[in-house]
C-alpha positions as CSV (number, residue, x, y, z in Angstrom):
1,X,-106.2,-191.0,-55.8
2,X,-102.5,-190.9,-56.1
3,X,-100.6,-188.2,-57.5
4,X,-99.0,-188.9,-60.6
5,X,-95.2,-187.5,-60.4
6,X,-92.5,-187.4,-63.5
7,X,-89.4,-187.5,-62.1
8,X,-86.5,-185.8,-64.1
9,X,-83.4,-187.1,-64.2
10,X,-80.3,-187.6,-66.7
11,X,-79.5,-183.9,-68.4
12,X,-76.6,-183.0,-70.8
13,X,-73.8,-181.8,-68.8
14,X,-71.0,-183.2,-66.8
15,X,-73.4,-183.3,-63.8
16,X,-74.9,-186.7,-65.7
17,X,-73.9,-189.2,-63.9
18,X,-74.4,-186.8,-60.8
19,X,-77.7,-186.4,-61.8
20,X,-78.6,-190.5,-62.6
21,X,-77.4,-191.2,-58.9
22,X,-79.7,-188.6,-57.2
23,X,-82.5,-190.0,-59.4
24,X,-82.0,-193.2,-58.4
25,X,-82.4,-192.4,-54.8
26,X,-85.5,-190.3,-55.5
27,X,-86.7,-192.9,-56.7
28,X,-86.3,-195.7,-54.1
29,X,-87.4,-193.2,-51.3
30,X,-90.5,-191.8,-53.4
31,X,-94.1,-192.9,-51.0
32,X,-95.4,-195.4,-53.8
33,X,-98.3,-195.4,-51.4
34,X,-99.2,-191.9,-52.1
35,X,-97.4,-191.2,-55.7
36,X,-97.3,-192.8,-59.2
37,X,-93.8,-192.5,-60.4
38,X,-92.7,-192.0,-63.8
39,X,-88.9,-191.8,-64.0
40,X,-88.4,-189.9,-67.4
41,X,-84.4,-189.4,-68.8
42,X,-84.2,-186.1,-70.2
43,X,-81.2,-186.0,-73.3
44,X,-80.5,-183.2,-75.9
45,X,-83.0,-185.0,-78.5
46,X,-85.8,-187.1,-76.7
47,X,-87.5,-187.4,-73.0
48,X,-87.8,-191.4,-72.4
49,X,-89.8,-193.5,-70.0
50,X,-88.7,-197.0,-69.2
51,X,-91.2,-198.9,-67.7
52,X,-90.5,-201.6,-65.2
53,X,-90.8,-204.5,-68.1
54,X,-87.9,-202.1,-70.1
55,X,-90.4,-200.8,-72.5
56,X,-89.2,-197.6,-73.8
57,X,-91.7,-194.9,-74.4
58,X,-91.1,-191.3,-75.4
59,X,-93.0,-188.2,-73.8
60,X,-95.1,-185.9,-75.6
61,X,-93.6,-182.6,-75.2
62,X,-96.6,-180.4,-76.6
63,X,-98.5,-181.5,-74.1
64,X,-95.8,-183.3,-71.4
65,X,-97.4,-186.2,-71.6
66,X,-96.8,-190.4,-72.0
67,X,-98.8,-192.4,-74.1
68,X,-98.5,-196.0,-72.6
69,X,-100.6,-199.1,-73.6
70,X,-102.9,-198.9,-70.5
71,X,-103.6,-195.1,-72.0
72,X,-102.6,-191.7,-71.6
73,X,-101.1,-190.6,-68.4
74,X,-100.5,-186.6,-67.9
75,X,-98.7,-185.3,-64.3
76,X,-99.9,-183.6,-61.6
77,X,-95.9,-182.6,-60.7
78,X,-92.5,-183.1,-61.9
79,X,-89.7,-183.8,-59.3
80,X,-86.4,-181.9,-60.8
81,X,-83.5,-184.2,-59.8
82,X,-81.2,-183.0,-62.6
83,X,-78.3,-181.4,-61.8
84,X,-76.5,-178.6,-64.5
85,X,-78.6,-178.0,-67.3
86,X,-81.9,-178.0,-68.5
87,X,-82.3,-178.6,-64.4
88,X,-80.7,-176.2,-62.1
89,X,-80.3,-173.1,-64.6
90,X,-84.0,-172.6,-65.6
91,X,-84.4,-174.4,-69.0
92,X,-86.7,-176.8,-67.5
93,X,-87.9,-174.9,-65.2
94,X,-89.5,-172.5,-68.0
95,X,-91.1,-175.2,-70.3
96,X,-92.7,-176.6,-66.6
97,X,-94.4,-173.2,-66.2
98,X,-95.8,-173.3,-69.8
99,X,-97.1,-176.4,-69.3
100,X,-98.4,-175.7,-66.1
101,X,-96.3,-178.2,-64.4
102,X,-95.8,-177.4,-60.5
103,X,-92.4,-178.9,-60.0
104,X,-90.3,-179.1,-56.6
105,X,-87.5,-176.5,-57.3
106,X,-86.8,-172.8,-57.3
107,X,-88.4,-171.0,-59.7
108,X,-87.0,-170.1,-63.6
109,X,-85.5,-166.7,-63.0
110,X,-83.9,-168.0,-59.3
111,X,-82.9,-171.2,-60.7
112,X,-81.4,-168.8,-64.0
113,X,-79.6,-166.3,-61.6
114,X,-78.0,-167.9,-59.4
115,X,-77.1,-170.5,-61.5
116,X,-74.7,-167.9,-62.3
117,X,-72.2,-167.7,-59.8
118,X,-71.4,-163.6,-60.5
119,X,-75.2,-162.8,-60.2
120,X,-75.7,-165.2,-57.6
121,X,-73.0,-163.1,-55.3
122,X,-74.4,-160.1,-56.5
123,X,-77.6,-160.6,-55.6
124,X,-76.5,-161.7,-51.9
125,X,-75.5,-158.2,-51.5
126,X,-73.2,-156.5,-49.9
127,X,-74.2,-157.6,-46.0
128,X,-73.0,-161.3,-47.1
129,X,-69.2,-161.6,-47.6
130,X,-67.8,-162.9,-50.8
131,X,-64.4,-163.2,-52.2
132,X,-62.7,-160.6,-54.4
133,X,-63.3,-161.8,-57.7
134,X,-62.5,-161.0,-61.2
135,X,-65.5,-161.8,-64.1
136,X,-63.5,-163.4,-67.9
137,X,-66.1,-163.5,-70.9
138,X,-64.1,-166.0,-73.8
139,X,-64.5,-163.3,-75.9
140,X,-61.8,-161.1,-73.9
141,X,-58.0,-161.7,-73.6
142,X,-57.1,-162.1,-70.0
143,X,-54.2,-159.4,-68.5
144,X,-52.6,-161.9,-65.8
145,X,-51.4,-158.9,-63.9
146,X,-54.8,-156.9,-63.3
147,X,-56.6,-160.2,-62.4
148,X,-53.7,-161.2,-59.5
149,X,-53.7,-157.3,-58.1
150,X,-57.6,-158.1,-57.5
151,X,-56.9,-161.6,-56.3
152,X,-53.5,-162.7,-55.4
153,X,-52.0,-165.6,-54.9
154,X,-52.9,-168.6,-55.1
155,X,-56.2,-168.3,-56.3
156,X,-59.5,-170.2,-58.0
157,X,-60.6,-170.5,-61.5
158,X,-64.3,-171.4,-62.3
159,X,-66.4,-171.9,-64.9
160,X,-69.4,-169.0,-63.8
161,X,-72.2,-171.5,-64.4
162,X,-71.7,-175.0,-63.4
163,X,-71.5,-177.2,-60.3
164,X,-70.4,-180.4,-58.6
165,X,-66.7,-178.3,-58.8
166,X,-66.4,-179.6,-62.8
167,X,-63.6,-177.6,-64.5
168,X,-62.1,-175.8,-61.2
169,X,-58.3,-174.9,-60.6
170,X,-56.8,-173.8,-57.6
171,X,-53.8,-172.3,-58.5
172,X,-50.6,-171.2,-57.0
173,X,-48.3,-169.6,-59.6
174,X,-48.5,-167.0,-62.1
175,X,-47.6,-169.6,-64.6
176,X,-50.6,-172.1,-63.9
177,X,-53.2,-168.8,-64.5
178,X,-53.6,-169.2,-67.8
179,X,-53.7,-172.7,-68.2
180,X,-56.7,-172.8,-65.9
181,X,-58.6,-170.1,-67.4
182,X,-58.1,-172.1,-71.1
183,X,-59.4,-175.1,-68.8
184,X,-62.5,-173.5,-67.0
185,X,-63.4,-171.9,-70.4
186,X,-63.6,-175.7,-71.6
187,X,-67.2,-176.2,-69.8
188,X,-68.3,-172.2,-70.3
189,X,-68.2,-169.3,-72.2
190,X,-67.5,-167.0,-68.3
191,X,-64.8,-167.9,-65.9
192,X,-64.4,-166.8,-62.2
193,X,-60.6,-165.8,-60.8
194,X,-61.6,-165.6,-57.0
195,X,-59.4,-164.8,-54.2
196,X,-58.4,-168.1,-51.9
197,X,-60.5,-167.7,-48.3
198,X,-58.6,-169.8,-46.3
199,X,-60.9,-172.0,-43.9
200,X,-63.6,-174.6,-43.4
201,X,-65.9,-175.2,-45.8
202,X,-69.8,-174.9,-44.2
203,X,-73.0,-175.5,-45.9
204,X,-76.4,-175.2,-45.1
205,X,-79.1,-177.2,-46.2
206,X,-82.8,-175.8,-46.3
207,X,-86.5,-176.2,-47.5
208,X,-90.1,-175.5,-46.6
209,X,-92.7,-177.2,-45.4
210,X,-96.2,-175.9,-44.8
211,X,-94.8,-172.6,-45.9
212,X,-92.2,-172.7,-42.7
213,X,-88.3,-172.8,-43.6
214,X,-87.1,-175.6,-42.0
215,X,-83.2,-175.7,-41.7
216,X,-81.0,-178.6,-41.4
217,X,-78.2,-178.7,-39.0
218,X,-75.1,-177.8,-40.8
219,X,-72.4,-179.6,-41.8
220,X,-68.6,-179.4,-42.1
221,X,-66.5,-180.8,-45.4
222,X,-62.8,-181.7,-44.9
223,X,-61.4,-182.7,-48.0
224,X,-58.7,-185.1,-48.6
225,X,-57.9,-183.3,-51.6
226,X,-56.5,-179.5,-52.4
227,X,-60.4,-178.5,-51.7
228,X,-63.9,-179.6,-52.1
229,X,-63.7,-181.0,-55.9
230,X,-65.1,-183.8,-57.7
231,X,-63.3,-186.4,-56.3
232,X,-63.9,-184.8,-52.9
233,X,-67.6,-184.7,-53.3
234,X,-68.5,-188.1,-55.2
235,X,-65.5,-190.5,-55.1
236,X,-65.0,-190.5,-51.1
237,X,-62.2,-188.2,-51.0
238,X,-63.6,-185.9,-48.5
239,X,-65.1,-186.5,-44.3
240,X,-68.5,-184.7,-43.8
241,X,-69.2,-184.3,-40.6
242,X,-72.6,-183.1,-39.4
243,X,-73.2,-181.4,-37.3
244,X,-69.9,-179.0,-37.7
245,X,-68.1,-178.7,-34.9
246,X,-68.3,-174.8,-34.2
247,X,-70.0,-172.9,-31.8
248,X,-73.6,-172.7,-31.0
249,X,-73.7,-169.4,-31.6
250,X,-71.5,-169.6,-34.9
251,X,-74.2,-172.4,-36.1
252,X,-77.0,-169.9,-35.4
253,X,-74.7,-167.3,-37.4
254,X,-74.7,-169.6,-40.9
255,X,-78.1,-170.5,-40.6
256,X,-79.6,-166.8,-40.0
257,X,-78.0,-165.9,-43.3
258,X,-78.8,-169.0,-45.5
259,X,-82.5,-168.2,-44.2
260,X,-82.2,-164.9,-45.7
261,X,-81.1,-166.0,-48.8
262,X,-83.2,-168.7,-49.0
263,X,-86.1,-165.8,-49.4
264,X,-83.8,-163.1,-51.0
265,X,-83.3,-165.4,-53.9
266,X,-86.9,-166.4,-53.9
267,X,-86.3,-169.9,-53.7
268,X,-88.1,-172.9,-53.3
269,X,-87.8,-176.9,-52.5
270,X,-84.6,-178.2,-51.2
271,X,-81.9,-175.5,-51.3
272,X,-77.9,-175.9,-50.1
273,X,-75.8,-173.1,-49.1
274,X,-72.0,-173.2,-49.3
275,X,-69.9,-170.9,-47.2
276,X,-66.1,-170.7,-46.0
277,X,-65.9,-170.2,-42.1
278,X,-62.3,-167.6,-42.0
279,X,-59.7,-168.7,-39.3
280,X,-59.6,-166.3,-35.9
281,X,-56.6,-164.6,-37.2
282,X,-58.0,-164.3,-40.9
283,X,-58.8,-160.0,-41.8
284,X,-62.0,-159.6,-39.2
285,X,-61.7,-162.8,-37.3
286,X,-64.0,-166.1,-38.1
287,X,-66.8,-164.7,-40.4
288,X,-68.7,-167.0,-43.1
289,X,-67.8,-165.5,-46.7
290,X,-70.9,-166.9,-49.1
291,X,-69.6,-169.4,-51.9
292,X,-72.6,-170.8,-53.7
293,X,-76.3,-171.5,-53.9
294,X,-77.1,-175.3,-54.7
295,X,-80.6,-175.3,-56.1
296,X,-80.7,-178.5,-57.0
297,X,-78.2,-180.0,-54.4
298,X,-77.1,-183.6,-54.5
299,X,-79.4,-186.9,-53.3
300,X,-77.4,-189.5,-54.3
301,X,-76.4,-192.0,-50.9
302,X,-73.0,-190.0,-50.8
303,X,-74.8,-186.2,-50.7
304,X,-74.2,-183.7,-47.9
305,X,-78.6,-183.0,-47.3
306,X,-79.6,-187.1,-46.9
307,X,-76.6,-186.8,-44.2
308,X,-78.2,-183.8,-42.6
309,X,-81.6,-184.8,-42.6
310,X,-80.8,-187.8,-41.5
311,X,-79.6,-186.2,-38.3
312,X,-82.5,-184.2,-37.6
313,X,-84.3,-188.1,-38.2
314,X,-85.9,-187.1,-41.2
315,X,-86.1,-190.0,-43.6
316,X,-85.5,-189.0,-47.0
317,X,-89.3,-190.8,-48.0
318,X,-90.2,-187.8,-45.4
319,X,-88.3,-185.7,-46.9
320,X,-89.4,-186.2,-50.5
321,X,-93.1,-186.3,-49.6
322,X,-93.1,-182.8,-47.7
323,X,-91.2,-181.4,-50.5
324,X,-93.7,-182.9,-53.5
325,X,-96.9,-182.0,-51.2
326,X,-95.9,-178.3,-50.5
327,X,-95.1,-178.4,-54.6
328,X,-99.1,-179.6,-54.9
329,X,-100.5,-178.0,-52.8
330,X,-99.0,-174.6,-54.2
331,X,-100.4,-175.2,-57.4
């Protein structure tokens, strides 16, 4: 019998349109063969089902379940495609586990903490390089002086939890500090001032199969832009190349540590790593200074992980079913 699968997409945050264009490829490349797919838009106050005739139908969420004309269909699995919240900081995650849900991502508490870009380079502890930052809660009034004697010049402003680089400033002056902080502070309540690592931005992409971590090859961003932003990452301002052109031996480097975070933040289904690789003459020569954790990294046509598994001549139907059979068989 097929396994019936709700796939997750849509959210409430700026990741939505993000998150519509991942779905849509899950969708495509989803084994119709072995899976029954439900593709279910989460929003802020209903869950909906279309069904292929355009029927709209709303799930039960005391039981996460669809009541359709041909009857009542319950899920063996969810497939998270949603990127930002409920998806990648633990919302969903949490009502899955009450339910009893398996579902393809990193559990509730990883998905929560490293959603959080402070904890998340906390918990990477101190063996993993990360770059001088300074923590803002709205509540407090910024002192532009103590935050550029821990960072300097120029710098980056970040909201603490969000992703796909939404509300992000490089800056370069004294002057612009502020403004940025007031702008990050529009998509949080916490804010990141981080020192600028100058270098080439890395990442890693990694998940399990048959309880083996599998890592794809890695691959190298050149933006067009100031640095790997929105327009950079979904608007085709930005070369990916994979695999990165470094060393053998740097390549083994960056995927030694994402395998070690990979199980230090307990995680789980497809997982992307984000590093900067320093320039020779850059404090202790080349080294890889940890930037984020993608839990729920992009699958759109345009994402970094199609690109590398594509590489290693994985197909992303492959790719998908590995992931959603590991998820059922875990249950």
């Amino acid at each position: 019998m097929k396994n019936n699968i709700a796939l997750l997409t849509g959210g409430y945050s700026g990741e939505y349109e993000v998150s519509v264009e991942s779905g849509k490829v899950i969708y495509k490349n989803l084994d119709k063969e072995l899976f029954n797919v439900y593709a279910i838009n989460i929003g802020l106050d209903s869950w909906i089902y279309t069904s292929g005739e355009g029927e709209s139908f709303e799930v039960n969420l005391n039981d996460f379940s669809l009541m359709l004309p041909s009857g009542k269909v319950t899920f063996d699995a969810a497939f998270i495609g949603i990127h930002g919240t409920p998806g990648e900081d633990g919302k969903l995650q949490g009502y899955l586990d009450m339910m009893g849900i398996p579902y393809n991502t990193c559990g509730r508490a990883t998905s929560a903490v490293t959603f959080n870009k402070f904890f998340s380079n906390e918990l990477a502890g101190s063996e993993v390089r990360t770059a001088s930052t300074v923590y803002l809660h709205k509540r407090e009034t910024p002192d532009v002086d103590a935050i550029l004697k821990v960072t300097g010049l120029p710098c980056f402003v970040k909201p603490n939890s969000n992703g796909s680089s939404v509300g992000i400033t490089k800056v370069k002056t004294k002057e612009d500090l502020l403004p940025a902080i007031s702008f990050a502070f529009e998509s949080d309540d916490e804010v990141l001032i981080q020192e600028h690592i100058p270098g080439v931005e890395i990442t890693c992409g990694i998940y399990e199969k048959n309880e083996k971590l599998i890592a794809l090859p890695l691959t190298e961003i050149i933006p067009r832009n100031e640095f790997f932003d929105y327009e950079a990452k979904y608007k085709g301002k930005s070369e990916e190349i994979t695999p990165a052109r470094i060393s053998p031996e740097l390549a083994e480097v960056c995927t030694a540590i994402s395998l070690m975070l990979y199980r230090r933040f307990n995680c789980r289904g497809i997982v992307r790593f984000d590093y900067i690789l320093t320039p020779a003459d850059f404090r202790e020569g080349r080294q890889f200074y940890f930037l984020e954790v993608n839990t729920v990294p992009g699958l759109s046509e345009a994402s970094i992980v199609p690109q590398q598994a594509a590489y290693m001549g994985i197909s992303l139907k492959q790719l998908f079913t590995d992931v959603l059979m590991e998820t059922i068989s875990a249950k």
